[in-house]
C-alpha positions, 0 to 999 in steps of 0.5 A, spaced: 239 149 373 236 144 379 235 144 385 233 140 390 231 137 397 233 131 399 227 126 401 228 123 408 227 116 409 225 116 416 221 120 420 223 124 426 220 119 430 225 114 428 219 110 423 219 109 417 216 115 412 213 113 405 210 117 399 202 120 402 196 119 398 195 126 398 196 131 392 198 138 393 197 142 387 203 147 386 202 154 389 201 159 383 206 165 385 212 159 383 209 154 377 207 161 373 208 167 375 216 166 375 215 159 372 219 155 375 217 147 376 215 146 384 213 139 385 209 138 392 210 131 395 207 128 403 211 124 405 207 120 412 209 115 417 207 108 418 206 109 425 204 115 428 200 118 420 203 124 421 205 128 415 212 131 413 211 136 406 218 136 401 218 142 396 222 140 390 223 146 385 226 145 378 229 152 375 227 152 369 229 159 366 236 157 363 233 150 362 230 151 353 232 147 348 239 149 346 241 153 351 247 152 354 247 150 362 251 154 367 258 153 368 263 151 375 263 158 379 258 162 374 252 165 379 245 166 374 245 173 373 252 171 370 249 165 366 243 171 363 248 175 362 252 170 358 245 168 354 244 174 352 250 176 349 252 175 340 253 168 338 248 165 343 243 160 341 239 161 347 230 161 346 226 166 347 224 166 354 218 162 356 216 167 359 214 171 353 210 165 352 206 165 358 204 172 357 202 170 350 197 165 353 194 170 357 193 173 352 189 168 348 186 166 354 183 173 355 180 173 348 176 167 350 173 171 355 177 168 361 176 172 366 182 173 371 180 168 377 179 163 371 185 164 368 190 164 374 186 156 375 188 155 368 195 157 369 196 153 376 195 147 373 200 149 366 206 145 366 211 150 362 215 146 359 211 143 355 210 149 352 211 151 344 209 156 341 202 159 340 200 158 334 200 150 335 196 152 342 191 156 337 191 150 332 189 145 337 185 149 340 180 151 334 180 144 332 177 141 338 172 147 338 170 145 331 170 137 331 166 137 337 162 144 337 164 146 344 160 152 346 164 157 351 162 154 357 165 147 354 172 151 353 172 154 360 171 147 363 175 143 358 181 149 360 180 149 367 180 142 368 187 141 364 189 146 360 195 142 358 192 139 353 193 145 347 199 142 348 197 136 344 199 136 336 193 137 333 193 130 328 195 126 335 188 130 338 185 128 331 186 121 331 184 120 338 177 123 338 176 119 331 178 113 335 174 114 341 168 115 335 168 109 333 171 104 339 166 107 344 160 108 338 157 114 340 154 120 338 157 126 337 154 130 343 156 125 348 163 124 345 164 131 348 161 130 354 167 125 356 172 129 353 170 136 357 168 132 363 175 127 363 181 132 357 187 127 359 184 122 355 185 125 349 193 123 351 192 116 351 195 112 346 190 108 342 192 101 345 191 103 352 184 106 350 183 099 347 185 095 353 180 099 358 174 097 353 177 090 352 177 089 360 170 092 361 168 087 356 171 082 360 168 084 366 161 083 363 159 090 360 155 088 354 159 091 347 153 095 347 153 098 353 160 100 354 159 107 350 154 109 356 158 107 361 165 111 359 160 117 358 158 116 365 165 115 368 169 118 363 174 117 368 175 110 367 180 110 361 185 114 364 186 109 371 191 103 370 188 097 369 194 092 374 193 096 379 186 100 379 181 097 375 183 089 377 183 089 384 177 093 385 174 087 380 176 081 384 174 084 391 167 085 388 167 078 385 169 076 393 166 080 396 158 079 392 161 072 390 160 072 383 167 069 380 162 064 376 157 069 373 160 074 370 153 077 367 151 079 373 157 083 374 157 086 368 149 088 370 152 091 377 158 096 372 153 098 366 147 100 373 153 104 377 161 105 373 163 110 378 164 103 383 171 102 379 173 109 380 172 110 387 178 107 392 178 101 394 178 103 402 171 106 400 168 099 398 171 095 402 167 101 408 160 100 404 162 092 404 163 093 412 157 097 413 151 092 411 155 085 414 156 090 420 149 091 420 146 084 421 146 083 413 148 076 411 152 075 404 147 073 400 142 079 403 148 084 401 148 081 395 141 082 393 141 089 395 147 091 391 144 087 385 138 091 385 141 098 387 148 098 385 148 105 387 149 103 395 156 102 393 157 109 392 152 112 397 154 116 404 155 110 410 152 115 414 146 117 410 144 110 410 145 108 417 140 114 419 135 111 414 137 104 416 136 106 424 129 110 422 126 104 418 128 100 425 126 104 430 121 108 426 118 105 421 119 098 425 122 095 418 125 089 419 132 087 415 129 082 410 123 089 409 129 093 406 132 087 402 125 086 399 125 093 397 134 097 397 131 103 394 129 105 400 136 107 402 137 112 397 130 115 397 132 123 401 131 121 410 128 128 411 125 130 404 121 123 402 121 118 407 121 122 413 114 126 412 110 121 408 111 116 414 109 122 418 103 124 414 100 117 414 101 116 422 098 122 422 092 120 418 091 113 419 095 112 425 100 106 425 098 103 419 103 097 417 105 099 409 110 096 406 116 100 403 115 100 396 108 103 396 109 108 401 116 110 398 117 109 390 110 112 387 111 120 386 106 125 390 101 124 386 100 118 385 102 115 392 097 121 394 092 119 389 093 111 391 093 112 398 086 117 398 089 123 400 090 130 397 096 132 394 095 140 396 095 138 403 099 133 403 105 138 400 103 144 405 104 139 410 111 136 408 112 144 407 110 145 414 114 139 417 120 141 413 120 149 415 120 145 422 126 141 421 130 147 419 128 152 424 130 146 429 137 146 426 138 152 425 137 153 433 141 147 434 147 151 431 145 157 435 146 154 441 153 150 439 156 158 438 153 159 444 156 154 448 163 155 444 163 163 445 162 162 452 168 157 452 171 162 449 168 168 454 170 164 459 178 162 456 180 169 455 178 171 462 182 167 465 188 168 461 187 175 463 187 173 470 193 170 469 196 176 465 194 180 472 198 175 476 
């Protein structure tokens, strides 16, 4: 039996509604406990962004293979009677099934919390039996040599992988082997960071590392960037992987030079796996910033990790060097690192070690920021014990104004609060 709610197709506004980017999972108590299948789904208008959520729930309790379906009148205790009843051909019920699970799942060690998030994300029609569950399960123990940690997390991130035929799973993982020409420990890497790869067919796994070939990845480097970015292999290439691809080509200007595209995937692959909203933000930044094409350009070229950075960390390190340090745009462009390096753990007490030392001292970045403790330390003449004890001083003080910072925030919020309560209680007298 199915039931389900009709969709609307404007808001209550009067605009247009259309689906939400936004995943809802399904609540546990409906996907497992009773197993019936509840779909989530946002609907948002184009207008006013606000959200309608819909419930769709597929009843799956007479809906086994070879069951009959219930007829015209018959309410569904009738339908259950009936299916128990001599001559029927009714399955064992799914939920006999869900408490195998459970059991197998308590035998690894699960415990209870892990195993109702294992549950959660189950899809109970894809449910067979458990011995092929066992079988695949023990496969992929033995072939990558997964530890209990490793199953936990592989379960956890998407359980319905057991329920892949074992041969399917085998020839998959002999596939991704030799395509990919890794070894053994970083092919179980990608498998418990990313499972749903074990489900793609052979030609879509080909397709993704033909594409990154194109791009501009080197042949032998493509192994490293799935392992960084597993993934990679499960995003659709027309409508995920492309755009993304041409922007970037726009936007750094490199349609003619391939290689240098290929050098920015191989440094940073997690690019490919963010929205094309958060690029076009970090692109946003430095224009909005004062950096010119060719500028970005180069910082992106040197420190492709900045397209996968927080705007806001990089503009209070690019407002510090500015206005602190007293860098100019083509200093932090000569030296990019400087807005991945940590504003209050490196950049921040160094600087102010310096001043402290030798007043305001004109230093390029690149001495002062990329060196470890020691060695900046020992290049720039001073000790390392003091220089730490000061940093650890100086970072005691920052936690301490921040934490009087908050205090003062409640303070301010309770008082309102104080402050809204007593007047309602006026109110309330009157």
């Amino acid at each position: 039996s199915m039931t389900r709610l009709a969709a609307p197709q404007r808001c209550p506004c009067g605009h247009t509604l259309r689906p939400s980017q936004e995943s809802v999972p399904p609540p546990l108590p409906l996907r497992a406990a009773t197993f019936a299948r509840v779909h989530l789904r946002r609907l948002q208008c184009v207008r006013t962004r606000s959200s309608i959520r819909l419930c769709f729930v597929y009843s799956v309790e007479n809906s086994g293979r070879g069951q009959r379906k219930g007829r015209a009148g018959e309410s569904s205790k009738q339908v259950q009677e009936r299916a128990k009843s001599p001559g029927s051909k009714a399955q064992p019920s799914t939920l006999s099934g869900l408490k195998e699970l459970d059991d197998f799942l308590e035998g690894q060690r699960f415990s209870r919390k892990q195993k109702e998030r294992v549950l959660k994300r189950l899809e109970p029609e894809r449910f067979k039996d458990i011995d092929s569950i066992k079988d695949t399960y023990e496969m992929l123990k033995k072939s990558l040599t997964l530890s209990q940690d490793d199953i936990n997390s592989l379960l956890l991130r998407n359980v319905n992988v057991l329920f892949l035929p074992r041969d399917r799973v085998e020839r998959t993982l002999n596939l991704m082997a030799k395509a990919l020409d890794v070894r053994k420990d970083v092919l179980k890497k990608i498998v418990v960071r990313q499972p749903s790869c074990l489900n793609l067919l052979p030609e879509s796994i080909s397709a993704k590392l033909e594409f990154l070939s194109a791009s501009g990845v080197p042949p032998e480097k493509i192994g490293s960037v799935i392992a960084v970015a597993p993934a990679l292999l499960t995003l659709s290439i027309t409508e995920n992987l492309t755009p993304k691809v041409d922007y970037l080509k726009d936007a750094l200007n490199l349609e003619a030079n391939s290689e240098q595209l290929g050098r920015v995937l191989g440094k940073q692959p997690t690019v490919l796996c963010c929205s094309m909203d958060s690029l076009m933000s970090r692109v946003d930044f430095f224009l909005g910033n004062g950096f010119n094409n060719e500028e970005m350009r180069t910082i992106v070229l040197r420190c492709p990790s900045v397209l996968n950075s927080s705007i806001s960390r990089m503009q209070q390190k690019l407002d510090y060097g500015r206005n602190v340090i007293g860098c100019s745009l083509k200093d932090i462009v000569s030296h990019p690192p400087f807005l991945m390096y940590s504003l209050y753990e490196r950049i921040h007490p160094r600087y102010t070690y310096v001043d402290t030392m030798k007043g305001k001292p004109k230093v390029s970045l690149s001495s002062m920021l990329a060196p470890s403790d020691s060695s900046w330390c020992q290049r720039q003449g001073f000790s390392l014990v003091e220089y730490q004890d000061f940093r650890e001083d100086l970072l005691n003080q920052q936690r301490l104004q921040l934490m009087s910072q908050v205090a003062v925030g409640m303070n301010s919020v309770g008082q309102r609060m104080s402050k809204l309560l007593n007047q309602m209680k006026a109110d309330r007298d009157d």
